[in-house]
PDB file of N, CA, C and O in Angstrom, chain B, residues numbered from 101:
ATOM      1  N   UNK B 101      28.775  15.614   7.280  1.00  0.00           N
ATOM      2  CA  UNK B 101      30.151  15.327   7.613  1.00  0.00           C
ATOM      3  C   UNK B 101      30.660  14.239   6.651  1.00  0.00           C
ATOM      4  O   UNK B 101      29.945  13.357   6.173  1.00  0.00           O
ATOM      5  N   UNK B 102      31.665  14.362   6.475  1.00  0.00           N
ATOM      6  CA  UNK B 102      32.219  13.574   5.366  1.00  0.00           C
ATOM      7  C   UNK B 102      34.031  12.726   5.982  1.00  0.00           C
ATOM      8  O   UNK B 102      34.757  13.154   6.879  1.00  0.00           O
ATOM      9  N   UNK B 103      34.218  11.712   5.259  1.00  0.00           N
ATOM     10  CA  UNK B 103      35.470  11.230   5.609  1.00  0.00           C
ATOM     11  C   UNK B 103      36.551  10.989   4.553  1.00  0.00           C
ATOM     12  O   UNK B 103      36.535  11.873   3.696  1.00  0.00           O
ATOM     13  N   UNK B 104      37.400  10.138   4.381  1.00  0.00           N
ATOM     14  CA  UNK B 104      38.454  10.484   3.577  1.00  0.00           C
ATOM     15  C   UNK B 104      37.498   9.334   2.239  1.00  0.00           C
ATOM     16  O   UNK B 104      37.886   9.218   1.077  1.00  0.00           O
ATOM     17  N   UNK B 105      36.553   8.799   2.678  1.00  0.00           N
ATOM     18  CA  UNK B 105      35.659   8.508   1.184  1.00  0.00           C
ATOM     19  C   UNK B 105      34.804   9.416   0.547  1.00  0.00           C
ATOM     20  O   UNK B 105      34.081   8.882  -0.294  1.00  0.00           O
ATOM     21  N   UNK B 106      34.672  10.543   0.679  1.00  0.00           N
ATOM     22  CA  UNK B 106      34.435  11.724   0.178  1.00  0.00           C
ATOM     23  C   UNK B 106      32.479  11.448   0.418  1.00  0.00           C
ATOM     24  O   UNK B 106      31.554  12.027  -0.153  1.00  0.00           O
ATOM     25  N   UNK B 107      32.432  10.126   1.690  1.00  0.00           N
ATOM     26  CA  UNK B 107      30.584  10.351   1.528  1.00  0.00           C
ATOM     27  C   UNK B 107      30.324  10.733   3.221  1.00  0.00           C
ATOM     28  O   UNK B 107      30.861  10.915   4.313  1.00  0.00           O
ATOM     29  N   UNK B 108      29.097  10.692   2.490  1.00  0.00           N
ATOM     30  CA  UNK B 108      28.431  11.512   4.106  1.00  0.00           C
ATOM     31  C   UNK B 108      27.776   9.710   4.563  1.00  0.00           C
ATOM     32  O   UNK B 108      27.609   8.729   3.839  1.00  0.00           O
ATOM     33  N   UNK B 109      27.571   9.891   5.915  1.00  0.00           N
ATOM     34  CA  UNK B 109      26.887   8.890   6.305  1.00  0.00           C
ATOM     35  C   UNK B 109      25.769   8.297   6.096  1.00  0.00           C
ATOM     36  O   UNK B 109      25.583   7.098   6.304  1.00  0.00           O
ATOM     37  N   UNK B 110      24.763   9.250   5.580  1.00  0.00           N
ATOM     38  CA  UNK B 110      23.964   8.605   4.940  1.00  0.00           C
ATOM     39  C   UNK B 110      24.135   8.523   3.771  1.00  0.00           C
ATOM     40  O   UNK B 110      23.182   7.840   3.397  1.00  0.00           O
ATOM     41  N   UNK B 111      25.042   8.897   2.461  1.00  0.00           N
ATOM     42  CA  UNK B 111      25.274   8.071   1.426  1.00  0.00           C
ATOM     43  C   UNK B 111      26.229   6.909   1.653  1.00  0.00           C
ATOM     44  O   UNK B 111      26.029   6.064   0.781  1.00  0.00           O
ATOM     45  N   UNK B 112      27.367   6.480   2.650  1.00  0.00           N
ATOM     46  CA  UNK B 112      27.502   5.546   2.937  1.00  0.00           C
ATOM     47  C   UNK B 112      26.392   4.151   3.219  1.00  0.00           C
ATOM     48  O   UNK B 112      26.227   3.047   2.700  1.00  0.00           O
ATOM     49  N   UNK B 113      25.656   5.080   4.568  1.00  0.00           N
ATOM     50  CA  UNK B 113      24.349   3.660   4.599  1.00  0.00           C
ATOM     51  C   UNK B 113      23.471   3.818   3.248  1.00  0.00           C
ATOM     52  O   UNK B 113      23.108   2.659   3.046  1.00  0.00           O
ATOM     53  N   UNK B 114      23.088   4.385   2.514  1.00  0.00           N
ATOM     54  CA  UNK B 114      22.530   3.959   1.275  1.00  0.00           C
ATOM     55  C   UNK B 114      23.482   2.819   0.006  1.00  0.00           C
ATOM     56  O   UNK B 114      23.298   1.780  -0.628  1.00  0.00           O
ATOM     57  N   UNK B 115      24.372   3.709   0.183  1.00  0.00           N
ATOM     58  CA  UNK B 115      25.486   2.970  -0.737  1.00  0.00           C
ATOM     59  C   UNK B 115      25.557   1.395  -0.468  1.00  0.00           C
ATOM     60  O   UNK B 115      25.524   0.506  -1.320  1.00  0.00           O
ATOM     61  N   UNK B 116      25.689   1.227   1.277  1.00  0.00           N
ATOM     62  CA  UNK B 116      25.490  -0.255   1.400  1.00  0.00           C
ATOM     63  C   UNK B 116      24.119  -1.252   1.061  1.00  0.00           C
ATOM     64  O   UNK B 116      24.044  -2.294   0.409  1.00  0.00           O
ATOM     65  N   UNK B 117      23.234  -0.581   1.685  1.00  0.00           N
ATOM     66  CA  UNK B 117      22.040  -0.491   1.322  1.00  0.00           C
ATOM     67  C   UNK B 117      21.371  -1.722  -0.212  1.00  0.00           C
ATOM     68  O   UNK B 117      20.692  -2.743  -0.321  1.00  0.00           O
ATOM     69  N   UNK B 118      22.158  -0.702  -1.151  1.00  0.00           N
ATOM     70  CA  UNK B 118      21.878  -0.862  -2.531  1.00  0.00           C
ATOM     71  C   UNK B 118      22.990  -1.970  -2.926  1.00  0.00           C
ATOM     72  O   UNK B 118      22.867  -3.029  -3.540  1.00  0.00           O
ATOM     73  N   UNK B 119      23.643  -1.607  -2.595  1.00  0.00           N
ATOM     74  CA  UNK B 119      25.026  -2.875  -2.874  1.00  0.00           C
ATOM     75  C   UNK B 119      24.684  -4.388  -3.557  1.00  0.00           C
ATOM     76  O   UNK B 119      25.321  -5.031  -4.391  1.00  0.00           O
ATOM     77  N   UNK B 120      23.706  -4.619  -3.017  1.00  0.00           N
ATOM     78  CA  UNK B 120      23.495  -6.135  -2.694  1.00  0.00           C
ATOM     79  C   UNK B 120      22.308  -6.262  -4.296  1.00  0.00           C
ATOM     80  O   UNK B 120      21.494  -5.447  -4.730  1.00  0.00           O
ATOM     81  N   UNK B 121      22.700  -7.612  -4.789  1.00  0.00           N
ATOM     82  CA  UNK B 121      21.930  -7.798  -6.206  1.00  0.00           C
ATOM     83  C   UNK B 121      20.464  -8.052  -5.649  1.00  0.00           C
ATOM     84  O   UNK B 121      20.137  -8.871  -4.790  1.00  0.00           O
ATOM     85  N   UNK B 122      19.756  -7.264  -6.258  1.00  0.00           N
ATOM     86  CA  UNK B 122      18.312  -7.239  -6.154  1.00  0.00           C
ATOM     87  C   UNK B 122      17.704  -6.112  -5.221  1.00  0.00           C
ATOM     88  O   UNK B 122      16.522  -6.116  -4.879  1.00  0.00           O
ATOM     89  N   UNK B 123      18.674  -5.093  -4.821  1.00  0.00           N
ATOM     90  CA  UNK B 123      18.146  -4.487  -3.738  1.00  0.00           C
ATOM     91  C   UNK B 123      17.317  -3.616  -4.373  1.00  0.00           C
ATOM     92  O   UNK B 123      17.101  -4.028  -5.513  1.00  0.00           O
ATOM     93  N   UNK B 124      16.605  -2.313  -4.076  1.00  0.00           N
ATOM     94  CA  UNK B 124      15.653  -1.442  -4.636  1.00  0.00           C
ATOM     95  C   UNK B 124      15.728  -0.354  -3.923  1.00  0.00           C
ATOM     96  O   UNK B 124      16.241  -0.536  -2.820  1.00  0.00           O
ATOM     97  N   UNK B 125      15.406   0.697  -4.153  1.00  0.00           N
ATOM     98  CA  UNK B 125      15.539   2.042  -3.768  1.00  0.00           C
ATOM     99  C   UNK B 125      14.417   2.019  -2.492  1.00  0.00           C
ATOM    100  O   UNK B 125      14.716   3.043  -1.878  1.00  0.00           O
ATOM    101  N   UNK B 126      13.515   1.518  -1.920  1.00  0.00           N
ATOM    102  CA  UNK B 126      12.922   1.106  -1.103  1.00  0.00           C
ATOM    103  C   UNK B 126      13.682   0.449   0.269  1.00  0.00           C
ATOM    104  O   UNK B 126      13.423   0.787   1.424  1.00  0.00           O
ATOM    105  N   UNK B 127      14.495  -0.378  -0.060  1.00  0.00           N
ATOM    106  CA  UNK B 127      15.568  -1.260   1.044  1.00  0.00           C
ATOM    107  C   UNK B 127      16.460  -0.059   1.618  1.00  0.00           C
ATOM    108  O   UNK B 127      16.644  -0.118   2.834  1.00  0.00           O
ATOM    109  N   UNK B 128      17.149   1.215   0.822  1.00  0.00           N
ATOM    110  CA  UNK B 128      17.403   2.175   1.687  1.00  0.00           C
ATOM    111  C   UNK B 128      16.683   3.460   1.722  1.00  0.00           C
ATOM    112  O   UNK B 128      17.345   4.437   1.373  1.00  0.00           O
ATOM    113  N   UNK B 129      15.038   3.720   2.194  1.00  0.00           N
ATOM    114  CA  UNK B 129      14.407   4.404   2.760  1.00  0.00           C
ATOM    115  C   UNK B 129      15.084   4.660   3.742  1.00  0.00           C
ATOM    116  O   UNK B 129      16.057   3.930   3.934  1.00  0.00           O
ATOM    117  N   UNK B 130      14.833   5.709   4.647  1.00  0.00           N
ATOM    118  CA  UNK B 130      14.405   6.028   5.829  1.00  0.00           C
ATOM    119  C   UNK B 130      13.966   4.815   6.682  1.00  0.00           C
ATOM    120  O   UNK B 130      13.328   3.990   6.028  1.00  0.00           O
ATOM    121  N   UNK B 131      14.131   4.542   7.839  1.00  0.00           N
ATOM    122  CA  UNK B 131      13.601   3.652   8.588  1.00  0.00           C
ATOM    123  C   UNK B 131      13.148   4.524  10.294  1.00  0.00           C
ATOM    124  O   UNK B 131      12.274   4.168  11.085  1.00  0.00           O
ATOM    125  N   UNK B 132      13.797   5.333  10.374  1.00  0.00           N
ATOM    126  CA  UNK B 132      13.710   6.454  11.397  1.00  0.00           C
ATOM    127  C   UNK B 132      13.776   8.014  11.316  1.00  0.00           C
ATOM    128  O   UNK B 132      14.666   8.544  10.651  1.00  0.00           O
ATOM    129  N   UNK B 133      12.903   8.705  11.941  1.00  0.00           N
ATOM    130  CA  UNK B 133      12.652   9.974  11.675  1.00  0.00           C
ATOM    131  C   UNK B 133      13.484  10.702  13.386  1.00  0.00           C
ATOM    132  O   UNK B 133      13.205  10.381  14.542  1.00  0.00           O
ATOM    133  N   UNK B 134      14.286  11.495  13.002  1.00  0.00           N
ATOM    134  CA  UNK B 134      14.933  12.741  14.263  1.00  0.00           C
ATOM    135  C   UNK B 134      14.011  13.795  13.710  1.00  0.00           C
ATOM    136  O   UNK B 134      13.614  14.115  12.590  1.00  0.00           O
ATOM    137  N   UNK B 135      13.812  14.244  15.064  1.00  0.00           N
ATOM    138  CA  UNK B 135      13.332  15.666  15.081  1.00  0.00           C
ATOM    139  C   UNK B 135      13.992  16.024  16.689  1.00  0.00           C
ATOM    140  O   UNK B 135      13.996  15.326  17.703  1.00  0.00           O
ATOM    141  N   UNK B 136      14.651  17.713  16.385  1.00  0.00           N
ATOM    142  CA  UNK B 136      15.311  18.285  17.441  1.00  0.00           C
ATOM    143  C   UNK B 136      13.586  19.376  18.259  1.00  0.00           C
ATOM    144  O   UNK B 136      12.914  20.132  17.558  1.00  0.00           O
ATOM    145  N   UNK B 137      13.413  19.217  19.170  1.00  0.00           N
ATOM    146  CA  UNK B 137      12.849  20.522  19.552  1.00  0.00           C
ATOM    147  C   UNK B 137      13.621  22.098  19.787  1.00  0.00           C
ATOM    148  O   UNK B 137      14.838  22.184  19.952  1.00  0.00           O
ATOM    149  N   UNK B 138      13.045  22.852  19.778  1.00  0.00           N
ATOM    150  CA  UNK B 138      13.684  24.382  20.444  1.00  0.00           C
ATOM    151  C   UNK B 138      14.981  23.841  21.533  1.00  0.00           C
ATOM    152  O   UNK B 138      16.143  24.227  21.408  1.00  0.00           O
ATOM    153  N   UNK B 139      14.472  22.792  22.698  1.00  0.00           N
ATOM    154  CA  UNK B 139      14.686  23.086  24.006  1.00  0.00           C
ATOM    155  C   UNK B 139      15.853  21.763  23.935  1.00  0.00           C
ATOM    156  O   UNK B 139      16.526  21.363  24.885  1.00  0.00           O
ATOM    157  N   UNK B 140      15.867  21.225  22.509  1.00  0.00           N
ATOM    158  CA  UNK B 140      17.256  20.518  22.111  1.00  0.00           C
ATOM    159  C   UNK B 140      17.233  18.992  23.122  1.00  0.00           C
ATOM    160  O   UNK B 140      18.118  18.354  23.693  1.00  0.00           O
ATOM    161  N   UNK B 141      15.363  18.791  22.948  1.00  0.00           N
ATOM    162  CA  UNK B 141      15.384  17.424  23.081  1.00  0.00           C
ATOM    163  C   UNK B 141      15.175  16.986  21.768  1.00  0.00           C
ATOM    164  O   UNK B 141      14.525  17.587  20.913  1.00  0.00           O
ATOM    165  N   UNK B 142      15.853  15.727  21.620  1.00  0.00           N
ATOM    166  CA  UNK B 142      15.575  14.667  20.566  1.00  0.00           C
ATOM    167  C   UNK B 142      14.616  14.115  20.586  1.00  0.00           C
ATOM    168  O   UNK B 142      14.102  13.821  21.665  1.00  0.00           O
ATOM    169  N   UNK B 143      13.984  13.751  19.275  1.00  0.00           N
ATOM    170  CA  UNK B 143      12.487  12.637  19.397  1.00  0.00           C
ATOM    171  C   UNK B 143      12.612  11.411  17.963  1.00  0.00           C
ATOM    172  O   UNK B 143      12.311  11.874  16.863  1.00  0.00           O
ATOM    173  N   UNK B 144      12.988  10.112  18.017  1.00  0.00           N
ATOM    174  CA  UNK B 144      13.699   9.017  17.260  1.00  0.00           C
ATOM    175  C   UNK B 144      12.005   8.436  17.323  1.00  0.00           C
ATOM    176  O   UNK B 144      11.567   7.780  18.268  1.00  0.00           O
ATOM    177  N   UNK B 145      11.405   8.736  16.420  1.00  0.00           N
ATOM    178  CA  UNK B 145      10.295   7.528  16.010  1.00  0.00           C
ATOM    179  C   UNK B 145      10.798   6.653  14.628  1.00  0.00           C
ATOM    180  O   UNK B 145      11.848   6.993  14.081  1.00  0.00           O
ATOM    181  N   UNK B 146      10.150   5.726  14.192  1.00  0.00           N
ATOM    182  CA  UNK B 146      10.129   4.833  13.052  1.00  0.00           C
ATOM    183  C   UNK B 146       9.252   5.264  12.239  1.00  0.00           C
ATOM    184  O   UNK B 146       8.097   5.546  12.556  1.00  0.00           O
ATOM    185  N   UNK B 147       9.638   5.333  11.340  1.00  0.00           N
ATOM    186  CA  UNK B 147       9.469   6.409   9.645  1.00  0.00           C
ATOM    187  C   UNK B 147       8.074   5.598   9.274  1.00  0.00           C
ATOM    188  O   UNK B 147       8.023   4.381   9.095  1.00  0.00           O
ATOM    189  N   UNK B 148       6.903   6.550   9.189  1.00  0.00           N
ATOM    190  CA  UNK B 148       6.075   6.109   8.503  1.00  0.00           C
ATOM    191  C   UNK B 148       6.063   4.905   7.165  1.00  0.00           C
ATOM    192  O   UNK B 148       5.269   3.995   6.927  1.00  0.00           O
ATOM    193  N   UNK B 149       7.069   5.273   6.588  1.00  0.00           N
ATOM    194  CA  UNK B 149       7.318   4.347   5.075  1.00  0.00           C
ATOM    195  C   UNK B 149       8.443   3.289   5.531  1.00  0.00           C
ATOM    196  O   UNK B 149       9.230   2.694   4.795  1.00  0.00           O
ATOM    197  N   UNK B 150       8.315   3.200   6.991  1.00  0.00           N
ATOM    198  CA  UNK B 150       9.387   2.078   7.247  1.00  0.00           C
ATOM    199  C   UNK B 150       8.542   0.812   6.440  1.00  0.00           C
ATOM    200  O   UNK B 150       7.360   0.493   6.317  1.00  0.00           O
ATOM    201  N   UNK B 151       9.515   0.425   6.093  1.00  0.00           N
ATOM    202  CA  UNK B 151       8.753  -1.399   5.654  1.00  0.00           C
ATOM    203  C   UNK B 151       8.499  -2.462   6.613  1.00  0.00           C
ATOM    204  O   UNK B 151       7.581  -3.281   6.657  1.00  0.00           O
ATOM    205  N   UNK B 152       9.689  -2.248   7.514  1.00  0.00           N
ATOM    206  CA  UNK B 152       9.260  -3.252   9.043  1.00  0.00           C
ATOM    207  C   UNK B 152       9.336  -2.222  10.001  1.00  0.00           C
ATOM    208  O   UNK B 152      10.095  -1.269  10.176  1.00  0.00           O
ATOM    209  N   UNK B 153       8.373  -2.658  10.558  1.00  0.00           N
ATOM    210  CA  UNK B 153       7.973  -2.025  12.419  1.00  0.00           C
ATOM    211  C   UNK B 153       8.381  -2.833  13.520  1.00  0.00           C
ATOM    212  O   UNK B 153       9.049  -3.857  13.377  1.00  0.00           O
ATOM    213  N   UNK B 154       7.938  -2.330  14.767  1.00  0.00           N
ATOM    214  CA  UNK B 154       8.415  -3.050  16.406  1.00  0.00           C
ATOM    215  C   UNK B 154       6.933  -3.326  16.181  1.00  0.00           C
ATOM    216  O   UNK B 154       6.096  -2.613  15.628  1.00  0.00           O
ATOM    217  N   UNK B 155       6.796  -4.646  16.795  1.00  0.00           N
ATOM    218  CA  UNK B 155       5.661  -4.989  17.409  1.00  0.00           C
ATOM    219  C   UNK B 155       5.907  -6.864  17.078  1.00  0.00           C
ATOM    220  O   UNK B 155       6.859  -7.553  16.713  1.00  0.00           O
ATOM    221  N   UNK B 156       4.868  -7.049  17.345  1.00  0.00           N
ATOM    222  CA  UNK B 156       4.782  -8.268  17.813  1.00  0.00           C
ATOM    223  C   UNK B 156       4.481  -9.040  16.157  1.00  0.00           C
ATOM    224  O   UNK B 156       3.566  -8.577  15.477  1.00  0.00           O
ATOM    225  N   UNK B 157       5.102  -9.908  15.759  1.00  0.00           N
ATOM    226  CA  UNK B 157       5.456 -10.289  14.241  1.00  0.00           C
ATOM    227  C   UNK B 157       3.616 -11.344  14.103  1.00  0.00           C
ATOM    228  O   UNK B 157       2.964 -11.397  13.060  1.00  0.00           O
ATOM    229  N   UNK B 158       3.227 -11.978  15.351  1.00  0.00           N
ATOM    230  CA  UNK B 158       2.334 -12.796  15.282  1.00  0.00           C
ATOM    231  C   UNK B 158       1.249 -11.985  15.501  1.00  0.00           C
ATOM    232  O   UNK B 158       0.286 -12.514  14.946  1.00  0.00           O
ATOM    233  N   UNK B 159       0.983 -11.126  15.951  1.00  0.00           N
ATOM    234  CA  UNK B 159      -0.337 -10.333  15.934  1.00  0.00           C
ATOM    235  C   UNK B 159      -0.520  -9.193  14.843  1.00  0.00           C
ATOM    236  O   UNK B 159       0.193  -8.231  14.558  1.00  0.00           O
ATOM    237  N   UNK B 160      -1.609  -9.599  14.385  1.00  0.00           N
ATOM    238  CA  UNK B 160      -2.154  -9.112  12.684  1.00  0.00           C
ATOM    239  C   UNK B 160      -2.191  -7.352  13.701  1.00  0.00           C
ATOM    240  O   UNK B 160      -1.522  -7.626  14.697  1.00  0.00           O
ATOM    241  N   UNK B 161      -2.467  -6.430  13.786  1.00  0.00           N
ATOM    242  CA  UNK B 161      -3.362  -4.975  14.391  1.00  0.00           C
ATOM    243  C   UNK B 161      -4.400  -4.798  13.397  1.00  0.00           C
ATOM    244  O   UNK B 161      -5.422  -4.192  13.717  1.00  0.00           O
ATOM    245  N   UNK B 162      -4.200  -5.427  11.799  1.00  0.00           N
ATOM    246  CA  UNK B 162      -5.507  -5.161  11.455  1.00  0.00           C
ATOM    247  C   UNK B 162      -6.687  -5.610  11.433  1.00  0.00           C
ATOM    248  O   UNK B 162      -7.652  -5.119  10.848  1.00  0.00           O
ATOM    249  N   UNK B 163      -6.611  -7.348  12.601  1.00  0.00           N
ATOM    250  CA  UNK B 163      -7.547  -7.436  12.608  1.00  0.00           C
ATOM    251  C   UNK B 163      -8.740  -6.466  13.723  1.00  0.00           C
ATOM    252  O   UNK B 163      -8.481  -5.961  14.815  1.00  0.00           O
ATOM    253  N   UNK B 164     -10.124  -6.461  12.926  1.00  0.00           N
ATOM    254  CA  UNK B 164     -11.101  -5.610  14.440  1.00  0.00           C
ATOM    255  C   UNK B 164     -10.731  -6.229  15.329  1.00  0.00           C
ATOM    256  O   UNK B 164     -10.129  -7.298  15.226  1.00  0.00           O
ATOM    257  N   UNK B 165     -10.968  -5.779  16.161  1.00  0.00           N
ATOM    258  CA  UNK B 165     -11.180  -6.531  17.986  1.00  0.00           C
ATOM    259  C   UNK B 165     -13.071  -6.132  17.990  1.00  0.00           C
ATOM    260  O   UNK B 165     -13.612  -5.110  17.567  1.00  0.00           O
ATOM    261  N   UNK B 166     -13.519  -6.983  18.433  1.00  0.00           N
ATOM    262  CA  UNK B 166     -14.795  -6.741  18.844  1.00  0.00           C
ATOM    263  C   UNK B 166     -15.083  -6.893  20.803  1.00  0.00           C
ATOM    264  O   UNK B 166     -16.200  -6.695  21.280  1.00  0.00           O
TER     265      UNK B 166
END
């Protein structure tokens, strides 16, 4: 879908994205993945190649747990 700036929404959010001095083609990845099923439920996870995740900023996950 497009508007009277002739972009689609996601070249808008990229466009902003990049805007900024120093940004990198990385800063507008993907940060979330849609997937529709058959039965036209939605499923919104966070994009493997996201750069930041949900979780807790002070706990490492890579350390082992023993």
């Amino acid at each position: 879908m497009t508007d009277s700036t002739g972009m689609t929404d996601d070249e808008k959010r990229r466009d902003q994205l990049l805007r900024l001095s120093g940004s990198t083609e990385a800063d507008a990845a993907p940060r979330i993945t849609v997937e529709e099923t058959e039965s036209g439920v939605k499923r919104i996870d966070v994009a493997e190649t996201a750069a930041v995740r949900p979780g807790d900023p002070d706990n490492d996950d890579s350390d082992s747990k023993e």
